[in-house]
C-alpha positions, 0 to 999 in steps of 0.5 A, a space after each residue: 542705552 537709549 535716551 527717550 523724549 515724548 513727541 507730542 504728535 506721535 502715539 509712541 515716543 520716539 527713541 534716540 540713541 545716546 552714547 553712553 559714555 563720551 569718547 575721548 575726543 568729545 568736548 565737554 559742554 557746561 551751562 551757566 544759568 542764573 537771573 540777570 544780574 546775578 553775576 553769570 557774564 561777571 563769572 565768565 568775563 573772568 574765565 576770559 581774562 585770568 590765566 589758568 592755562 585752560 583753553 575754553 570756549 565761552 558762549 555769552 548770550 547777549 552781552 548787556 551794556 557796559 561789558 569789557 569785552 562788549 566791543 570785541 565781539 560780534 553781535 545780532 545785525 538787523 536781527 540776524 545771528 552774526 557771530 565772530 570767534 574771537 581768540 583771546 591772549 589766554 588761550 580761550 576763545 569767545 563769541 556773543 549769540 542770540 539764540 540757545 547757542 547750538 548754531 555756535 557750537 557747531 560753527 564752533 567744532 570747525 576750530 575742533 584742537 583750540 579748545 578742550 571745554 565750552 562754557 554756555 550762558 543762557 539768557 536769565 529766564 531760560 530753562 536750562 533743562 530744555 538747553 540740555 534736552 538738546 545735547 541729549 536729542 541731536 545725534 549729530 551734535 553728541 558725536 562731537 560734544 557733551 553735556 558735562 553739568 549745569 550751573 546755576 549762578 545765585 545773587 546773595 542778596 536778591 536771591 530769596 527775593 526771587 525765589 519767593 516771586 509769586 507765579 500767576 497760572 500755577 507756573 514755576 517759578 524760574 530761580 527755583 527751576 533753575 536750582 532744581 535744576 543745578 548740578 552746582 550752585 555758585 552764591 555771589 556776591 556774599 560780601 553784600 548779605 549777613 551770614 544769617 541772610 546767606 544761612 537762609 538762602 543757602 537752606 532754601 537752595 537746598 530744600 529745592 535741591 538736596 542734591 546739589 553742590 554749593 559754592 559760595 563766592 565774591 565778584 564770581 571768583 571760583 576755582 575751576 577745578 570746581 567748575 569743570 570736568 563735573 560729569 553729571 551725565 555721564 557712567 564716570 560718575 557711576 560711583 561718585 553717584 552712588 555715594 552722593 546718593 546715599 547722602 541725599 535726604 528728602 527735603 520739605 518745602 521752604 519757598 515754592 510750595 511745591 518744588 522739593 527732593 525726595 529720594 528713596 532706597 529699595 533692596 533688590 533686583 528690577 526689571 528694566 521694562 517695568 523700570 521703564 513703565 515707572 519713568 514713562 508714566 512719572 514722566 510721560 503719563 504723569 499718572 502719579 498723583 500727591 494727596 492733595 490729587 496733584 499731578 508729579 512733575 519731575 525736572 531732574 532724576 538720578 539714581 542707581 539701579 540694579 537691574 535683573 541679569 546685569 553685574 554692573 550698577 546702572 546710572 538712571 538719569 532723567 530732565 524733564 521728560 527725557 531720560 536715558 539708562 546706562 551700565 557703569 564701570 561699577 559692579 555690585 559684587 560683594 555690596 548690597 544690591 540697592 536702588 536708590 532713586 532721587 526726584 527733583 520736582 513739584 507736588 512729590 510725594 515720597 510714600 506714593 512715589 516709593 510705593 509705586 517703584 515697589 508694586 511696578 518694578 521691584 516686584 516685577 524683577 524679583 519674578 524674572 
């Protein structure tokens, strides 16, 4: 299906195409994200070093003082991007950038055979969703990569501290997007916090994020098994997706007053052009309202959808303002024909949200 991204100079959005599902010889792309100091170099300095028989390409975004590895790479000369990839004894390989990491990748697909998955930092006040937008909207770069999840690394005993920074201008503020954001969050550094203090900043993750996976870690030790192959973006997920949905729950706000999830299930068939007029005015037009007369910003969007004439589930998956609709490997048959729907944002609200899906697209495909 195609991916579609609002271009602020055009009148009509322009449409790009997505693959659907990744072909066999496409590299996984996964992107740590997290405040400095959280532990995302500490993290994978030790993908870099252990051995786990995996060949992964590691992006450090400036490397900070200090590193164990500081001296091996190459870094920015005069202000120019100079990059060196260096081969590791495990197997992996590695290079330090200053810019988003794009330009490395694709420096990076000429040693195409050496690796089988890359790791990307992003600088700690980044927002990972327009990270990944760029893997969505460079059609080049999707014929040889994927986005396969995003990762937000938390620091147990400045994580709270950071959630509740105050945001001048009624901006977001940056931990709590990066979790609303995350299709996994790592807890570091446990040993540092009480388990009463670790219980309330795992319970303020979750009520940015009911949808996330949370690891909970010392010195960014993980297993990679759980950090790999998550496949946040791709139809594999389709019935994994379905089932995680029906566990979702709507979230009330703890910290950032306004970044919550809310989720939803309606029965019946929709019509895919009316599903599409749903999506572009909750993320283009953002014409839908809260009580309070506040303008819906959605960061993420999954969901399952049945749609009018088709067999299989389809998988709705949305960042910022670019989402893309594919077919799964799922058909409905026998199960009920359900579309459930989870929204990741500021200034939801649940009962208009439903009401809206209900009046444009349920309506409008149990006609056809």
């Amino acid at each position: 299906m195609d991916g579609m991204v609002l271009e602020e100079e055009d009148d009509c959005p322009e449409l790009v195409p997505i693959l659907p599902c990744p072909p066999a010889d496409q590299i996984p792309v996964t992107i740590i994200t997290g405040y400095l100091g959280a532990g995302k170099t500490t993290l994978l300095n030790y993908i870099l070093t252990e051995q786990h028989n995996k060949r992964i390409a590691v992006i450090l975004n400036e490397f900070g003082e200090g590193s164990a590895l500081e001296k091996s790479l190459a870094v920015s000369q005069a202000g120019e991007l100079y990059e060196e990839w260096l081969e590791l004894r495990n197997g992996c390989l590695c290079c330090s950038v200053k810019d988003n990491g794009l330009k490395a990748i694709e420096n990076l697909m000429e040693k195409k055979g050496k690796f089988d998955y890359i790791l990307l930092e992003t600088t700690g006040l980044a927002d990972p969703g327009a990270v990944a937008s760029m893997f969505w909207v460079d059609a080049e770069l999707g014929s040889d990569i994927y986005l396969d999840g995003i990762i937000t690394v938390i620091d147990a005993k400045y994580g709270l501290q950071q959630l509740t920074e105050e945001k001048t201008g009624g901006l977001v503020n940056e931990a709590a997007r990066q979790i609303a954001l995350a299709d996994l969050t790592i807890i570091n550094k446990t040993d540092l916090v009480t388990e009463e203090e670790l219980a309330q900043l795992r319970d303020d993750v979750r009520s940015i994020n009911g949808f996330v996976k949370i690891l909970e870690t010392q010195k960014s030790r993980v297993d990679l098994s759980e950090v790999l192959d998550l496949h946040s973006f791709d139809n594999k997920d389709g019935a994994n997706l379905a089932e995680k949905l029906q566990l979702v729950k709507s979230t009330r706000p703890h910290l950032d007053k306004s970044i919550v999830t809310v989720t939803f299930e309606v029965a019946g068939n929709v019509s895919e052009d009316d599903l599409n007029t749903f999506i572009q005015n909750l993320l283009w037009e953002k014409t839908f309202k809260n009580k309070a007369g506040l303008p819906m910003t959605v960061i993420r969007l999954k969901g399952i959808v049945s749609i009018a004439g088709k067999d299989h589930q389809m998988m709705l998956q949305g960042v910022h303002e670019l989402y893309e609709l594919d077919e799964t490997p799922q058909l409905w048959g026998e199960e009920p024909e359900i579309n459930r729907l989870v929204f990741i944002g500021r200034n939801l609200d649940k009962d208009i949200l439903q009401e809206e899906f209900i009046s444009t697209v349920v309506q409008g495909g149990n006609r056809n």
